[in-house]
Every structure is written in C-alpha cells, then in structure tokens.
Phi, psi and omega in degrees: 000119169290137179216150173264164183259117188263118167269148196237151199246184191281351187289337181251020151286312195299299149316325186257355165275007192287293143019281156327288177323319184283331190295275173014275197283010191267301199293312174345284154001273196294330186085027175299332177046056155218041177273333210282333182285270180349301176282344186252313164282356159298311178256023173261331142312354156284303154328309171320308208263330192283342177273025151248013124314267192312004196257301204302305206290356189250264200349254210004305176296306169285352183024044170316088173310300199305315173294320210288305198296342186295326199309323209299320198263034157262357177273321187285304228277331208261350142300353171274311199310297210294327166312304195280341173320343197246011168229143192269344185243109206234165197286151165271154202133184148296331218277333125015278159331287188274348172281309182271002183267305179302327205285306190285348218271334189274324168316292194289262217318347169259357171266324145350293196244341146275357158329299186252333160270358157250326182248267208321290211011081198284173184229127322308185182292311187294349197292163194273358169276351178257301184282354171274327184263000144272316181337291183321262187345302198304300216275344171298327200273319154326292191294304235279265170338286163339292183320314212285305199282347195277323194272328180276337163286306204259348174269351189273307221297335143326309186305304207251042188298290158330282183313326173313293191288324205303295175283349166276341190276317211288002182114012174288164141246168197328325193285344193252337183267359182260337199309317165297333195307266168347306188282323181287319192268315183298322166309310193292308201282336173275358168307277181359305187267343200287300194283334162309269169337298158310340176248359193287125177113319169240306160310293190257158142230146195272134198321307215284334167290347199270347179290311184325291227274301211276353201250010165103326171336110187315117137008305172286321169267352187269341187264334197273320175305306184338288212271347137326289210286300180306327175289001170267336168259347143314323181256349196230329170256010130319266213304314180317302202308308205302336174301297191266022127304305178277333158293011190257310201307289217292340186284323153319343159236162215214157213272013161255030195033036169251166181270121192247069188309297190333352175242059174213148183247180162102188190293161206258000000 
C-alpha cells in the first residue's frame, strides 16, 4: 500500500504544545505546583528529541560500527542513571550503579543483536538505522522493569527483615529464605510488559506501529515489526529484571547467609 508521508513543520509542533500550556494553566488553576515541572519537561523533551534528530540523522549517514557502539553505550550508561534515580532504598557502592546498568547491558544488547542477526538482517548487521531504535525501545522497557524490581527487592527485604532472618537462623539458605520475596518482586516487575501486551490492539495502538502507519507503512507490516518488538522487550526485559533480582539477592547476603541490610543507603 502506497501512502504519501506528510510533514509537519515546527509551527505544527508548536501548536500542538499549545496543549502542554493548558495542563500548565490547569494546574496554575487548581494550585497543583506542578506548571514549572510541567513546562520544564516539556521543553528539556523538546531540545532532547531535535538534538537526537540531527545526532540520528549524521549516525545514519555515516553507518559507523564504531559511532554505532559509542551511541549504544552512552544509552545503556545514561539508563543505569535514570534506574538508580528511581529507587528509594539503593546498594551502596559500584554495586548502586553496576548492578542494573550490567543486568540491562547482558539484556538489550543480547536481545538485540539477536534481532538484528536472525530476523531483521539488515547489510550490515550493526546498521544504525535499525539498530539503535530497536536497542532504545528493547533498553527502555528493560530499564523500567530493572527499576521497578531492584526497588521493590530492596524496599521488601528491609520490611520482612524479621521473617528474613528468622529463616535464615532455622537453617535456610539465603536463597530460600529470599524466595517469597523473590517470586512477588519479579511478578511486580513483570506487570508492566504484561499489561503492555495486553492492551496493545484493542485499547492502544503501540507508539512504533502507530509512526509506521503515519510514515505510509502498509498496516499489516507495521503490525508484524509491532509484534517482533514486543516479544523482544518482552524477553530483554525478562531476562535484565531476572539478573538484577537475583544479583540483588545475592548481594543483600552474604557467603554465611546472612543478611546484610548495611549495604544498602537511603531511609531505614
């Protein structure tokens, strides 16, 4: 199916932030003290997405492995940031850092790169027009899961500290005595992709099919890319929470099974 692809210029971006303005005076209105946030993330998303147009559009061009891998990891490093931003009880350390930023770095980039070397295979395997914006999506949704589950592991295991220990002095080990812990934060954290899936098609139509569509994509093929990218952030955020849950457990114990809340910062 041929469609022509209609452009829109900034007078009709601009217009449509008009929009951003009202939530603005809506909260202004009500006394919500959320216009100056409302208006300051609107435009650090603006600035944000036109220098990462002109960034895409140089990759693109130069179709660089090197320029490709620099984009990648400077997307995983600055997705470890926005993961620990998002837990209020966090490990102290590198491990703060380095646990959910490796758990998504073994996730994306091997869901990814299996992506692009079986199904897509695009010439080359590395190109960036392909491979950075499935990465981005795969490591967003990744980080999301990560977040979610690191913080709901380190706010239980604080909670149930008693129940913890409890099972560890009768002779458990760390791993059995984590286990309800374990199965309840990884169900919470997989909620997300779940409820995403679920609703993709009758409630929603999902962001990368609905660009397809408006860019001329037959329909029918913008939905078969559709359903690729979800069992691929599905399964890439699978595998990341499970590394950095169970790297959580283990790092919350220690090689006598005891529990060690002390490497963890934040309210008690």
């Amino acid at each position: 199916m041929a469609a022509d692809f209609i452009a829109l210029g900034y007078d009709d971006v601009a217009l449509a932030a008009t929009l951003v303005l009202s939530n603005a005076a809506l909260s202004l209105g009500f006394r919500l003290g959320l216009e100056y946030r409302l208006l300051f993330a609107g435009l650090r998303m603006a600035v944000q997405l036109t220098l990462i147009g002109y960034i895409l559009r140089w990759l693109f061009l130069s179709a660089s492995p090197i320029w490709t891998l620099v984009a990648a990891v400077l997307m995983l490093l600055f997705a470890g940031r926005e993961a620990l931003a998002r837990q209020e009880r966090r490990f102290s350390g590198w491990w703060g850092y380095g646990l959910g930023t490796s758990s998504m770095l073994m996730a994306s980039f091997l869901v990814t790169i299996f992506a692009l070397t079986t199904q897509v295979r695009p010439d080359p395997w590395f190109d960036p027009r392909y491979a950075i914006p499935m990465l981005g999506m795969i490591l967003g949704n990744a980080m999301t899961g990560v977040s979610l589950g690191l913080d709901t592991l380190t706010r239980s295991a604080a909670r149930e500290r008693v129940a913890i220990e409890t099972r560890l002095a009768l002779g458990h080990s760390r791993t059995e005595a984590f286990r309800t812990i374990t199965r309840s934060t990884l169900r919470n954290a997989f909620i997300p992709i779940v409820n995403s899936m679920a609703a993709a098609g009758i409630v929603s139509l999902p962001g990368m099919m609905t660009g397809q569509i408006l860019a001329g994509i037959d329909p029918v093929d913008a939905v078969k890319y559709q359903l690729m990218i979800s069992f691929l952030i599905a399964g890439g955020t699978g595998l990341g929470v499970l590394a950095a849950v169970l790297g959580g457990v283990m790092r919350l114990t220690d090689s006598r099974h005891r529990l060690r809340l002390d490497r963890l910062t934040g309210p008690a």
